[in-house]
C-alpha positions as CSV (number, residue, x, y, z in Angstrom):
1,X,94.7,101.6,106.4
2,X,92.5,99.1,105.7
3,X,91.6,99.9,102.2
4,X,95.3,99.7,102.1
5,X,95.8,96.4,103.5
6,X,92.9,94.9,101.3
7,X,94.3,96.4,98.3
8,X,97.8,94.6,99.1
9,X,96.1,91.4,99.6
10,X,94.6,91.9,96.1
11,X,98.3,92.2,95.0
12,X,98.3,96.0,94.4
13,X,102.1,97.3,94.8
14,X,102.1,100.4,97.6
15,X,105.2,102.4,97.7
16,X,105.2,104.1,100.9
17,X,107.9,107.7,101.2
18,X,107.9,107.9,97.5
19,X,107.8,111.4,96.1
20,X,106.7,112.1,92.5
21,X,109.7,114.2,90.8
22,X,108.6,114.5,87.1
23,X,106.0,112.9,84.7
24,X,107.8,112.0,81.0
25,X,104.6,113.2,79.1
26,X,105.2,112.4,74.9
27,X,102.8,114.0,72.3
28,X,100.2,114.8,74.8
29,X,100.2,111.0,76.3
30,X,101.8,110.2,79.5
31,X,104.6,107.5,79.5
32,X,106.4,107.0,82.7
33,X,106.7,108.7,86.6
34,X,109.9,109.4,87.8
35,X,110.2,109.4,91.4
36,X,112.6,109.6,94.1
37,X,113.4,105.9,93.4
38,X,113.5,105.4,90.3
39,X,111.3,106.0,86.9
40,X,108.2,103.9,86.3
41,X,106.9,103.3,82.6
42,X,102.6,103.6,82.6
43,X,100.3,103.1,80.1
44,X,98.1,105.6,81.9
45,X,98.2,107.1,85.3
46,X,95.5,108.3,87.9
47,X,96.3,111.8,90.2
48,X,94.8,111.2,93.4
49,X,97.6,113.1,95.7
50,X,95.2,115.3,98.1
51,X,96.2,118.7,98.5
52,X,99.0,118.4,96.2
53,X,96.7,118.6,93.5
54,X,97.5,121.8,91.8
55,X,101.5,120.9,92.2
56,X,100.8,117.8,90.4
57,X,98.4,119.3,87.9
58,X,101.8,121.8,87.4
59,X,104.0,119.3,86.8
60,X,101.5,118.0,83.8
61,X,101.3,121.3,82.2
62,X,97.5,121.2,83.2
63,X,96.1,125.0,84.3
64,X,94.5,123.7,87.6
65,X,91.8,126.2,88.9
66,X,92.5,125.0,92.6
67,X,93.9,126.3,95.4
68,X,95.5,125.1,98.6
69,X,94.2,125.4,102.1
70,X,95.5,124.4,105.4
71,X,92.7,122.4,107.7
72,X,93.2,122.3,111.1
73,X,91.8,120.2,114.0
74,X,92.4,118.8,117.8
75,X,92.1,116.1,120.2
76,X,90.9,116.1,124.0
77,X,91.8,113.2,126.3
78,X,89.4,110.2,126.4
79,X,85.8,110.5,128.4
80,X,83.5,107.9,128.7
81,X,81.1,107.5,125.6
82,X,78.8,110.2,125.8
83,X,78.3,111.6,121.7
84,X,77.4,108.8,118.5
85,X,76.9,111.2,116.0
86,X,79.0,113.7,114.8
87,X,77.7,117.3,115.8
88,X,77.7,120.3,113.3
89,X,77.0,123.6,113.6
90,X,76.4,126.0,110.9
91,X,76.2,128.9,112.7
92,X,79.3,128.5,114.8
93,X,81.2,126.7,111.9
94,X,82.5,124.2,113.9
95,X,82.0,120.1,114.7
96,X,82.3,117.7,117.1
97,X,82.8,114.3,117.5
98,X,83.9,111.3,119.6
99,X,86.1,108.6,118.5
100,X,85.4,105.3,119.6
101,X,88.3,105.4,122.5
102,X,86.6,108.3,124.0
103,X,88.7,111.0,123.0
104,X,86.8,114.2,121.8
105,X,87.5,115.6,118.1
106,X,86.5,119.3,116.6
107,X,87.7,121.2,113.9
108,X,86.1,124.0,111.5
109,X,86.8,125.7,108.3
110,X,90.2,126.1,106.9
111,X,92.0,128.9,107.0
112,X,91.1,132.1,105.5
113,X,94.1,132.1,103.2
114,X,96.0,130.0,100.2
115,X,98.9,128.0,101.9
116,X,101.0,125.5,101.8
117,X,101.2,124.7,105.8
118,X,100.5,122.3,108.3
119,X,101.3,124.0,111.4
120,X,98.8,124.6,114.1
121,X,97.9,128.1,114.8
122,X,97.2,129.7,118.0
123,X,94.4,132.2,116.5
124,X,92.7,129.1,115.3
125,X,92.7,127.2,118.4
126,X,90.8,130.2,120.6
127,X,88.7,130.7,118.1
128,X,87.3,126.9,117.5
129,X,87.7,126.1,121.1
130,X,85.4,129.2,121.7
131,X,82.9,127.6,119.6
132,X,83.4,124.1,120.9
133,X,82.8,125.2,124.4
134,X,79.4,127.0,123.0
135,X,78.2,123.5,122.1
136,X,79.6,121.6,124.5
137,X,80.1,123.5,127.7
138,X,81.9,120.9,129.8
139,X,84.8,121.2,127.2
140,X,86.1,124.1,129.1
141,X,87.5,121.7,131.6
142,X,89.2,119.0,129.2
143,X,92.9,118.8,128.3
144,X,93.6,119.3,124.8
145,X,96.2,116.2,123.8
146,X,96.9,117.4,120.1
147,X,96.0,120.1,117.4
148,X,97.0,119.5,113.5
149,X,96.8,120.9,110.4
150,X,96.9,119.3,106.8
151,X,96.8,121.2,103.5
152,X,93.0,120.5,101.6
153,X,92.9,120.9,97.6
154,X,90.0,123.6,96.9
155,X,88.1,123.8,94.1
156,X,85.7,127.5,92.9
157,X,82.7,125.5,92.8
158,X,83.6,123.3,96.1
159,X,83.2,120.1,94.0
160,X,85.8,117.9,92.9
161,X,87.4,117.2,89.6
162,X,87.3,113.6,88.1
163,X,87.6,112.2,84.8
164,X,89.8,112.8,81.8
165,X,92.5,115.5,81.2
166,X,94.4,117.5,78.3
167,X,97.3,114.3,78.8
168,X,95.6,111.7,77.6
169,X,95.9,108.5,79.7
170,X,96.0,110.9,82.7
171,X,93.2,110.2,84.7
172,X,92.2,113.1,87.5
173,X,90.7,112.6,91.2
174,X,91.4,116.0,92.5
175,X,89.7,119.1,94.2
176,X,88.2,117.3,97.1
177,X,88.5,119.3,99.4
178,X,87.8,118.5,103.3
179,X,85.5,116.1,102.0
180,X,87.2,113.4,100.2
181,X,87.0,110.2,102.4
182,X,83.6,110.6,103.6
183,X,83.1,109.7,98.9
184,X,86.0,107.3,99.1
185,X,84.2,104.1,98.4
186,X,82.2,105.5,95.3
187,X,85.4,107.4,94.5
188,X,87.4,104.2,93.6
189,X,84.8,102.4,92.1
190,X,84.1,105.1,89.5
191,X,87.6,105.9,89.0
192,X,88.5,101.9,88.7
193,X,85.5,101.9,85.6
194,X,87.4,105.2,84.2
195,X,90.6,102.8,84.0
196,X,89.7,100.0,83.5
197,X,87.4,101.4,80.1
198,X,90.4,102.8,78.6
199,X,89.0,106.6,79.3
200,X,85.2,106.3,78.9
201,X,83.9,108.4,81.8
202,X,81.3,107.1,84.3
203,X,77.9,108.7,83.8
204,X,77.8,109.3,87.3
205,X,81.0,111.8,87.8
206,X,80.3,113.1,83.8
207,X,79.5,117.1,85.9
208,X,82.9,116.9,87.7
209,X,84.8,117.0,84.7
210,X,88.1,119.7,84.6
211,X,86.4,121.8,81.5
212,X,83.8,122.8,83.2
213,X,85.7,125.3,84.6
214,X,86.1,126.7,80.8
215,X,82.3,126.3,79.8
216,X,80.8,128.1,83.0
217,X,79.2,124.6,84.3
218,X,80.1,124.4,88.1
219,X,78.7,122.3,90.5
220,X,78.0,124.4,93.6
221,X,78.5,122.4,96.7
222,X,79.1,124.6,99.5
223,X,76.3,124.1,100.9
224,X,77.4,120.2,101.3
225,X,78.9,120.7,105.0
226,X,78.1,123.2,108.0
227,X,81.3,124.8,108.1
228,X,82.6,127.6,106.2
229,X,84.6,125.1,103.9
């Protein structure tokens, strides 16, 4: 929220609960969004809608070589500050962390299949609290407040995709995965020079363009976290 509020300040318009129905596309250029309350005309437009990537990418006409995965994660109650860093383990796929009001935060890969979900699952909940414990033995005795699940935009090469697309003036910041707001800051600031260029793509996010998928040019990142996402 506080990218959010900045942005506001700096007089960019946020339309919260406003769904994206249709993009008018005319000879290969984007023109306008239509949403749920009412049509907005664009001289170019930038797709940075998370795990609706490939539904977006759809509505474009744009083959999209992601996929969607739920992500799941829970909360203990609060204990008194006891872990700064976050704690990953590769072997057990699973992390920990404590937020700064004391409660306790782990989570792990995403699930094992394409879906569009965000319900909790009980299979997922032994299993990660089985590894949470094995780190963190006194974690058997906490009480588990919340567990969640979003939906995460997957790429083949676990990188993400920024830069042009086959619409011109349709910019895309998609594929990031689990990953996304840890590269947030960098993110908009390349994305910002895409736009405000008229098209002419950052040297720094050149690899993460969508045709490499065509010309056999991934950018393997799996190794970029220790769990199996």
């Amino acid at each position: 929220w506080g990218y959010a509020k900045q942005a506001a300040k700096r007089g960019v318009e946020i339309h919260q609960l406003t769904e994206v129905q249709e993009l008018v596309i005319e000879n290969g250029t984007i023109t306008a969004v239509k949403t749920n309350r009412g049509t907005l005309q664009c001289g170019c437009a930038v797709q940075a809608v998370a795990g609706m990537s490939s539904q977006m990418m759809k509505k474009a006409g744009i083959r999209s070589p992601i996929q969607t995965f739920p992500l799941q994660a829970m909360v203990t109650q609060p204990f008194k500050p006891f872990l700064d860093p976050l704690v990953s383990s590769s072997a057990l796929h699973c992390y920990v962390q404590q937020t700064s009001r004391g409660e306790v935060v782990f989570g792990g890969g995403s699930d094992p299949y394409p879906l569009f979900n965000s319900r909790s699952t009980l299979d997922l909940k032994e299993s990660l609290l089985a590894h949470a414990i094995e780190m963190f033995p006194f974690l058997a005795n906490a009480k588990l407040m919340r567990q969640w699940a979003g939906i995460t935009d997957m790429t083949p090469d676990y990188s993400p995709i920024m830069g042009l697309s086959p619409v011109k003036n349709y910019y895309l910041d998609a594929g990031w995965g689990t990953w996304g707001f840890k590269a947030t800051p960098i993110c908009g600031k390349t994305m910002a020079e895409l736009v405000a260029s008229g098209g002419k793509v950052p040297e720094l996010i050149t690899p993460f363009g969508l045709e490499r998928f065509s010309t056999f040019q991934q950018v393997n990142e799996m190794g970029a976290t220790a769990a199996s996402h």
